[in-house]
N, C-alpha and C positions, 0 to 999 in steps of 0.2 A: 451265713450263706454256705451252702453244701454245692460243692460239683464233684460229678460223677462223671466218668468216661467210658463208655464201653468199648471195647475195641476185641476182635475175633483173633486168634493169633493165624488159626487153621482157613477158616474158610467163612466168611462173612456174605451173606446174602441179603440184599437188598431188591425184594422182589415188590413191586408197584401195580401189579396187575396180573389175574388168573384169567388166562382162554376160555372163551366158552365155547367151545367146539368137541367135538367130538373127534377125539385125534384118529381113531380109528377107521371111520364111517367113510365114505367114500361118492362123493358127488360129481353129479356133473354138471359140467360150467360151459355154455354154448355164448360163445360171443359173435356177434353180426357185424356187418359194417351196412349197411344200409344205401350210404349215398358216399359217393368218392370224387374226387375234384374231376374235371371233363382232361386234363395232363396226366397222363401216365394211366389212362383208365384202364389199358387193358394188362397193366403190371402187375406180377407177381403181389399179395401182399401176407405178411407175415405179424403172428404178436411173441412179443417179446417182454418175459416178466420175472418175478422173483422163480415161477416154476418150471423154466428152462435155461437159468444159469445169465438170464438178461442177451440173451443170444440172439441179435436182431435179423439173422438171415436162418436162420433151422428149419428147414425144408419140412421136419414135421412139424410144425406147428405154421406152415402155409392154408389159410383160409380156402376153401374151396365152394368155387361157384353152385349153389344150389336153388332154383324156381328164382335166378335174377338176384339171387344175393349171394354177401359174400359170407361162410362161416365157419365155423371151427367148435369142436367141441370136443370138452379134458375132460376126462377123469382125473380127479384130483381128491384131497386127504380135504376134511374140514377144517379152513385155516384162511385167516388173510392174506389176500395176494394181491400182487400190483403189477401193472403191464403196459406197453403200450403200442402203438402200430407202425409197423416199418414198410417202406418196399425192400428189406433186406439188407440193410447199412445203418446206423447211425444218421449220417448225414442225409438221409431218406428218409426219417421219422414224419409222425403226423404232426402240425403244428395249426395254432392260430389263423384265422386269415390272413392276420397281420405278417407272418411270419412269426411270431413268437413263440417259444416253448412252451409246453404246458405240462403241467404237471403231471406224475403217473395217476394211470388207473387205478380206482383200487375198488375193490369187493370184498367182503366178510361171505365166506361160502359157510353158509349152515344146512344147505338142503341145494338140491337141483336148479341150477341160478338159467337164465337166458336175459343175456345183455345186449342191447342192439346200439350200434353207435354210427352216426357222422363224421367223416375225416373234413376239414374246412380244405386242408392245404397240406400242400409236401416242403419239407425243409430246403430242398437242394431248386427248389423254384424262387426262391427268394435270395437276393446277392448276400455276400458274406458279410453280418451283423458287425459293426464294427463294436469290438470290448474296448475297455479302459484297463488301463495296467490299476492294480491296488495294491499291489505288493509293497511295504514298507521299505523304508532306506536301510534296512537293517538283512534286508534278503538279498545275495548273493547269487553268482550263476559261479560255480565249482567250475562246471566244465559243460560241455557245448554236444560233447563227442569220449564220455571219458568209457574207457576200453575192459568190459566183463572178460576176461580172459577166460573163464572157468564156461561160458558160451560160447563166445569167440562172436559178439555186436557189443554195442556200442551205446550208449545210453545217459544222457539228461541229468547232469548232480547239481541241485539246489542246494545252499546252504544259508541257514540265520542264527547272526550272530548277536548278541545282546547289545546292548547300547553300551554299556559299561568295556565292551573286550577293547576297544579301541586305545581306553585311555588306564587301565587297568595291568595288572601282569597277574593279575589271577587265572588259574584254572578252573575250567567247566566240565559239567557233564553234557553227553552227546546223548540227544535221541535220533533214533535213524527210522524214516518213515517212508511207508511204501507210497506210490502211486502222486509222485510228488508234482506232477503237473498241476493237482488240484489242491494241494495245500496254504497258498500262498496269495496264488494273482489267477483275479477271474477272467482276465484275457487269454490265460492258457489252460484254464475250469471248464471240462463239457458240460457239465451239471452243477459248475455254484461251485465255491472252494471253502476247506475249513477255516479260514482267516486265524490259521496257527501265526502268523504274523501280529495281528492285533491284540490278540489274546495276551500272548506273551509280553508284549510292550508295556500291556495294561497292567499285567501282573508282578511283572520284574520291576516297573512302577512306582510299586506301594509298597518294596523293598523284599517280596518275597525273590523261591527259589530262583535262580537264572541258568541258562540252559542252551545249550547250541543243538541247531536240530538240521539235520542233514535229510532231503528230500530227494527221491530216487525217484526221474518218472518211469511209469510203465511202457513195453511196449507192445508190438502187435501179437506179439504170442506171451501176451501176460496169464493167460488161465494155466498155460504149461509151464511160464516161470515160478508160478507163484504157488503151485500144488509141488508139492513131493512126492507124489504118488503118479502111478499111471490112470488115466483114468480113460473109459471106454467110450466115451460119448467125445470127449478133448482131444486124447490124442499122452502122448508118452510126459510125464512129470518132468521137468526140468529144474523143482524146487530145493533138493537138495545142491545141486549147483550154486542156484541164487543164492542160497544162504550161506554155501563159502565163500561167495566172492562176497558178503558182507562184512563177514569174518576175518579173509585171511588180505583179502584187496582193499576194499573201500577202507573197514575199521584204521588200519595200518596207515593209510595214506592220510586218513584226518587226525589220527593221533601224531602224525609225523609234521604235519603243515601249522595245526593249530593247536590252543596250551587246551588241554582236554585232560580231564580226570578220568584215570582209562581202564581205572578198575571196574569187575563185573557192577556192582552198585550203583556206578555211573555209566553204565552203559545201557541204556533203552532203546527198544524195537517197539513201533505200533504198524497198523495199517488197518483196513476193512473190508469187508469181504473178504474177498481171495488175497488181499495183502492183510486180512486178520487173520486166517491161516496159515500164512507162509513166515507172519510175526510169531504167532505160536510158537509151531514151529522150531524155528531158529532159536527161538530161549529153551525149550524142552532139549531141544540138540546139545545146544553150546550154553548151560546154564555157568560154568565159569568165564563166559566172557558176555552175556546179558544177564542181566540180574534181576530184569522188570523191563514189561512187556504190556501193553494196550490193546484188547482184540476186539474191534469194532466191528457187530452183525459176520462175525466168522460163517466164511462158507465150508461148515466142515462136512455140509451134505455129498460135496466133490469129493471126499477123501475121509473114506468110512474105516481106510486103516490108521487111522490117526488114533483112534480107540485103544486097539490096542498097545501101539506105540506108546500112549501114554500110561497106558498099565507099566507098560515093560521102562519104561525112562524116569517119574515121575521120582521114585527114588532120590534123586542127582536132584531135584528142585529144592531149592530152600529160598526164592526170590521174590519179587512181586510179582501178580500179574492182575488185570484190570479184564473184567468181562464187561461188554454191553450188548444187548439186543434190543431193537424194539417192539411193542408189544403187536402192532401188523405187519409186523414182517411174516407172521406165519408158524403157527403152534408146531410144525414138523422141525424147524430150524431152530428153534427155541428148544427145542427137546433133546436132539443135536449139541446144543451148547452146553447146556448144563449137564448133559451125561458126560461129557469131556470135563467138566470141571468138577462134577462130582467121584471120577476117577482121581482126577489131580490132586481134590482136595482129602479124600483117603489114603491115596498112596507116599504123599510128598508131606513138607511143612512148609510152604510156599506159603505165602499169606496174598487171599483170593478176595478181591471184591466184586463183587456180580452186581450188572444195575440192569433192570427192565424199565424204561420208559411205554407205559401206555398206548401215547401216542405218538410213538416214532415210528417212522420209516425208514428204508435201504436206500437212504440218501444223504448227501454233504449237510445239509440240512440241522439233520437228526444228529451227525456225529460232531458236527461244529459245536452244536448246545451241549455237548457231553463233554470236549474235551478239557473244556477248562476242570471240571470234577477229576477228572481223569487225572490231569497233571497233576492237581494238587495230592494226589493219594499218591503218586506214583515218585513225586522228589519229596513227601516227607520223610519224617524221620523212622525208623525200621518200625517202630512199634509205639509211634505217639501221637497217629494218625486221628485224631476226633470225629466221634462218628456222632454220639448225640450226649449231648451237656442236660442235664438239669440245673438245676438251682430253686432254694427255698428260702 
């Protein structure tokens, strides 16, 4: 028997699928609404989708009454996108008759699209869906109200602790994940959680790595905490911020409470979207205190100096970092991604693994199925990571 191991030191790409779009080309997408519940008829209505930052109230992209209907219509790049219909809030979306959520829109734009659609029902007409807690015995509530000083608010720390720390005196390595309301328990999930709880249970299980993961919720000006940059259509950056109070507050105070392996190697950052960003980010910043980083569907289209930031820093990288995009999310934000990696993976010796799923989306979903790959790349060993075995 022969086994062979490949493994990339620099930059490994795992690409699953090529766009057939024409990134260039430029279409336009009219979306209708046709028929609206007889509540709220005469309300403002908005879409809201991967092409304006998932922004459920933006005035420009308000549907406007035309011959009895309602419409809208983008110029947009040829690309997959996904959307869905608001009166302007979240808790305003279109739903089922039932009350139920439904899933996003989605459209492949190859040419000049017109979509007409039905709203059945509005979210906020139907009483408050009662969830079930899911979160394992093994998740934690840190704190209620614990205190960002480097903003001056207050903010939501989950923590999960292995099965083993209880009865153990070993120390662990810490990942620190953005947007922690949806990591855990679907009772405090708007859209579905990663069941980082279950995964890990599974995992740590069958005797592999183990791991404490510290869970940070977002809040209402998360697009400004979680960008480091100013951005024109958002409003002023607040991301460098965030990332020292990961650093010099949160980091400290869990290394200080619990037995934590505290060197950069054992210190990971992930999040998505705009907390795959702000994850970035924060290792590219502070690569002697994260050593490996997870960037789930990065919104790095908010933050076009990121570019060359990582020209100018990538230098300082010698750590993990984990890309994923999925393949409808959109050939614009995929192009996005990997020109940020293909700077990092030139300029640095970070060792990169890039994954395109086909058929993923900009949803808990998509990055739930990923992160178990993700973990496993991310606590092996520096350089003995198995990516494809033969045998004869």
């Amino acid at each position: 028997m022969k086994t062979s191991v490949v493994c990339y030191s620099l930059l490994w790409l795992l690409i699953l699928c090529t766009a057939g779009y024409n990134a260039d080309a430029q279409h336009v997408l009219t979306l209708r609404v046709t028929a609206v519940p007889t509540l709220h008829k005469e309300d403002p209505i908005y879409v809201a989708g991967s092409f304006n930052g998932w922004n459920p109230g933006d005035k420009n992209y308000q549907l406007q009454r035309k011959n009895g209907k309602l419409e809208l219509s983008l110029n947009l790049k040829g690309a997959a996108y996904e959307f869905k219909f608001t009166r302007g809030a979240w808790d305003k979306a279109g739903v089922a008759a039932d009350g139920a959520d439904l899933p996003n829109n989605l459209v492949k734009l190859y040419s000049d699209t017109t979509l007409s659609f039905g709203i059945e029902a509005w979210k906020d007409d139907f009483g408050v869906v009662e969830r079930r807690h899911t979160a394992s015995s093994n998740v934690f509530l840190m704190d209620s109200a614990f205190l960002i000083p480097q903003l001056g608010r207050t903010r939501r720390i989950w923590i999960y602790l292995p099965a083993s720390y209880k009865t153990s005196t070993k120390r662990y390595p810490v990942l620190y994940m953005q947007d922690g309301q949806n990591l855990f328990d679907e009772y405090t999930a708007g859209f579905g959680e990663w069941g980082i709880d279950e995964c890990l249970d599974s995992i740590m299980q069958k005797g592999k790595n183990e791991c404490i993961v510290v869970g940070i919720d977002n809040g209402s000006r998360r697009l400004n905490e979680y960008n480091p940059f100013d951005n024109e259509r958002f409003g002023k950056g607040e991301g460098d911020a965030y990332a020292a109070f990961m650093v010099n507050t949160l980091k400290p105070l869990v290394d200080g409470q619990y037995r934590t392996l505290r060197d950069k190697n054992n210190t990971m950052v992930a999040g998505s979207s705009m907390g795959g960003l702000i994850s970035y980010y924060t290792q590219l910043k502070y690569p002697d205190v994260f050593g490996r980083s997870g960037i789930f569907s990065p919104a790095f289209w908010t933050a076009p100096a990121i570019v060359p930031l990582t020209d100018s820093l990538a230098k300082y990288s010698n750590g993990k970092y984990f890309f994923y995009m999925g393949g409808l999310e959109g050939a614009e934000y995929m192009n996005d991604m990997y020109e940020v990696i293909q700077r990092l993976g030139t300029k640095s010796t970070a060792l990169i693994y890039s994954l395109t799923d086909p058929e993923g989306r900009h949803n808990e979903a998509s990055w739930r199925k990923w992160f178990p790959e993700f973990f496993r790349f991310i606590t092996a060993d520096w350089s003995n990571y198995l990516i494809k075995q033969e045998e004869d």
